[in-house]
C-alpha positions in Angstrom: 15.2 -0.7 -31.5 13.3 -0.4 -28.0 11.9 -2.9 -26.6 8.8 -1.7 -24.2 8.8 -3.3 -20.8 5.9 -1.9 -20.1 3.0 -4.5 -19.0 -0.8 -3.9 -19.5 -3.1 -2.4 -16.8 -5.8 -4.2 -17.3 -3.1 -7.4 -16.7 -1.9 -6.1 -13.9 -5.6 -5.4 -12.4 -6.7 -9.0 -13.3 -3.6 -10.5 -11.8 -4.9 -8.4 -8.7 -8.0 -9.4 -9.0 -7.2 -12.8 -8.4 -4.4 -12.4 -5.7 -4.9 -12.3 -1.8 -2.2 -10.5 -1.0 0.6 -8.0 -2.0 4.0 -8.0 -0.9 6.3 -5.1 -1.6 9.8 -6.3 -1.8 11.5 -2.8 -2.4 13.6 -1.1 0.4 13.3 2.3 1.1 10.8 3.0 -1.3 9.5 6.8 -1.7 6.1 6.0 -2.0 4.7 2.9 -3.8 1.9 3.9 -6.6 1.9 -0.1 -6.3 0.9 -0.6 -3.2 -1.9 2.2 -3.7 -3.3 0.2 -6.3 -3.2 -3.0 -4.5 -5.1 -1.0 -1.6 -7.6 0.4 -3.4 -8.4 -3.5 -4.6 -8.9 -4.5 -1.1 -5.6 -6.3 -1.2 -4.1 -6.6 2.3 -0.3 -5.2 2.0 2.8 -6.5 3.5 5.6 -3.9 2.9 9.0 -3.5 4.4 9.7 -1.5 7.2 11.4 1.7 5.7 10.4 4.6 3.2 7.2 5.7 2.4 5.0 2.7 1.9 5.5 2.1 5.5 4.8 5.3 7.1 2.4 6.5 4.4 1.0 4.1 2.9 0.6 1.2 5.4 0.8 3.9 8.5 3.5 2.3 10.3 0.9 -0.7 10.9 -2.5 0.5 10.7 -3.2 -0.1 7.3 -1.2 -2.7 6.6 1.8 -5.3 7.8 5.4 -5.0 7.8 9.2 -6.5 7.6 13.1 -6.0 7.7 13.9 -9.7 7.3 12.5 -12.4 4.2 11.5 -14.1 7.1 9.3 -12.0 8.7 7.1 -11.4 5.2 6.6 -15.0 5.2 5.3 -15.1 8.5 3.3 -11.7 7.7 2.0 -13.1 4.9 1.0 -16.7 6.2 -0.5 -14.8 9.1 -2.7 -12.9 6.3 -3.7 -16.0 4.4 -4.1 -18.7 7.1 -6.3 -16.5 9.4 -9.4 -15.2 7.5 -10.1 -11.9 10.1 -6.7 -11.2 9.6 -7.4 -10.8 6.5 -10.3 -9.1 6.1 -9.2 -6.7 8.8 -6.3 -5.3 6.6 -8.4 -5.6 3.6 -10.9 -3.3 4.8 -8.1 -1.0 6.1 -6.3 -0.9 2.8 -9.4 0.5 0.9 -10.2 2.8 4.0 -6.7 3.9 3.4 -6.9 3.8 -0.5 -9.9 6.6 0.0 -8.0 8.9 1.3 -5.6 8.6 -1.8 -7.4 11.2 -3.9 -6.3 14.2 -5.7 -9.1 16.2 -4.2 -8.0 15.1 -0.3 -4.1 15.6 -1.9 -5.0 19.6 -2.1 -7.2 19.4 1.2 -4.2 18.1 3.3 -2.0 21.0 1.6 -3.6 23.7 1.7 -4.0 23.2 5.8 -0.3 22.7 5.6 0.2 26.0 3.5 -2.4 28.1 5.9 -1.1 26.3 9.0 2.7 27.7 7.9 1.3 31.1 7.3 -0.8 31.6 9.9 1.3 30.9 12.9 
């Protein structure tokens, strides 16, 4: 017998829903389809400083905080919640970010990549 681990999405979007900020605790992290979703709720993201959430997600700091130590995501974090245009600076930023998450912007970005390899 399996057991499914598998939690519900409309759970996970109302636990979102509720929360003022996400912290991703994985290292070296390709990507982050969680910290996309938390972005595209207007969540502020605190993510560590290595893989893909950093520099694609967050953009090495524009969209969103970072940190190499538990120590330093406490302090980003209480920076987030304890000073409210720190927080609606990165919130704004993660769903300005989020936008540009799309399928549609996905095959923009490659085929300039494809015709930019080709061409020169």
């Amino acid at each position: 017998m399996s057991v499914s681990t598998s939690i519900p999405k409309d759970l996970i979007n109302g636990i979102m829903d509720k929360a003022k900020v996400f912290l991703h605790a994985t290292i070296n992290e390709h990507w982050g389809i969680a910290v996309a979703e938390a972005m595209a709720r207007g969540l502020p993201v605190t993510v560590h400083r290595s893989g893909g959430t950093w520099s694609d997600l967050a953009g090495e700091g524009i969209y969103g905080l970072s940190y190499t130590t538990s120590e330093e995501a406490v302090e980003m974090i209480s920076k987030v919640l304890s000073d409210s245009s720190t927080w609606r600076y990165y919130s704004t930023k993660s769903i300005e970010r989020a936008r540009d998450l799309t399928f549609d912007k996905f095959v923009e970005k490659a085929s300039q990549l494809i015709k930019k390899i080709l061409y020169t």
